[in-house]
C-alpha positions, 0 to 999 in steps of 0.5 A, spaced: 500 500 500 502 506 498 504 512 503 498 517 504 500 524 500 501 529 506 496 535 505 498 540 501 502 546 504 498 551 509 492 547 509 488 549 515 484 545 519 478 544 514 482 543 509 485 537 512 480 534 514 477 533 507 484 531 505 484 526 511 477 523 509 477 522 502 485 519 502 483 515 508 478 512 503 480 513 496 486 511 492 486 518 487 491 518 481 494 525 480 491 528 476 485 527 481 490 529 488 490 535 484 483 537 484 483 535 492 488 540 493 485 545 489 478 543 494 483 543 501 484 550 498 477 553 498 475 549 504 480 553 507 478 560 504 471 559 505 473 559 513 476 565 513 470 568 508 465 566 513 469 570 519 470 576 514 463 575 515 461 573 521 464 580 523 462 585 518 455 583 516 453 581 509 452 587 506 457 593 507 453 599 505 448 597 500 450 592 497 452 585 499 459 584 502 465 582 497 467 576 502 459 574 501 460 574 492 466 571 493 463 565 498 458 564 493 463 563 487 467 558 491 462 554 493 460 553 486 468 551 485 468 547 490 461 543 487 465 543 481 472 540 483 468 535 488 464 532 483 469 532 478 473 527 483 466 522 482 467 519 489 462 513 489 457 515 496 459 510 502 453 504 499 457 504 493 451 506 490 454 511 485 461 507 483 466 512 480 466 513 473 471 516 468 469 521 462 466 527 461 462 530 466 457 531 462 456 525 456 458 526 450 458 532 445 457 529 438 452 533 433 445 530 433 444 527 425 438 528 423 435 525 416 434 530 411 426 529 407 425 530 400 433 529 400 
C-alpha cells in the first residue's frame, strides 16, 4: 500500500480534514490529488470568508459584502472540483466513473426529407 500524500502546504484545519477523509478512503491518481488540493484550498478560504463575515455583516453599505460574492463563487468551485473527483457515496451506490462530466458532445444527425 502506498504512503498517504501529506496535505498540501498551509492547509488549515478544514482543509485537512477533507484531505484526511477522502485519502483515508480513496486511492486518487494525480491528476485527481490535484483537484483535492485545489478543494483543501477553498475549504480553507471559505473559513476565513465566513469570519470576514461573521464580523462585518453581509452587506457593507448597500450592497452585499465582497467576502459574501466571493463565498458564493467558491462554493460553486468547490461543487465543481468535488464532483469532478466522482467519489462513489459510502453504499457504493454511485461507483466512480471516468469521462466527461457531462456525456458526450457529438452533433445530433438528423435525416434530411425530400433529400
Amino acid at each position: 500500500m502506498s504512503k498517504t500524500p501529506t496535505p498540501p502546504r498551509g492547509t488549515k484545519a478544514s482543509g485537512r480534514r477533507l484531505w484526511a477523509d477522502v485519502l483515508t478512503r480513496f486511492e486518487l491518481d494525480e491528476h485527481e490529488l490535484a483537484m483535492l488540493r485545489e478543494a483543501c484550498r477553498t475549504v480553507d478560504q471559505l473559513d476565513v470568508l465566513a469570519g470576514i463575515l461573521a464580523t462585518e455583516g453581509l452587506i457593507l453599505g448597500d450592497k452585499p459584502h465582497p467576502a459574501l460574492v466571493e463565498s458564493r463563487q467558491l462554493r460553486i468551485v468547490l461543487t465543481r472540483l468535488v464532483a469532478s473527483l466522482r467519489l462513489p457515496d459510502d453504499a457504493s451506490v454511485r461507483p466512480q466513473r471516468r469521462g466527461a462530466a457531462r456525456g458526450s458532445y457529438r452533433a445530433a444527425v438528423t435525416p434530411l426529407r425530400g433529400a
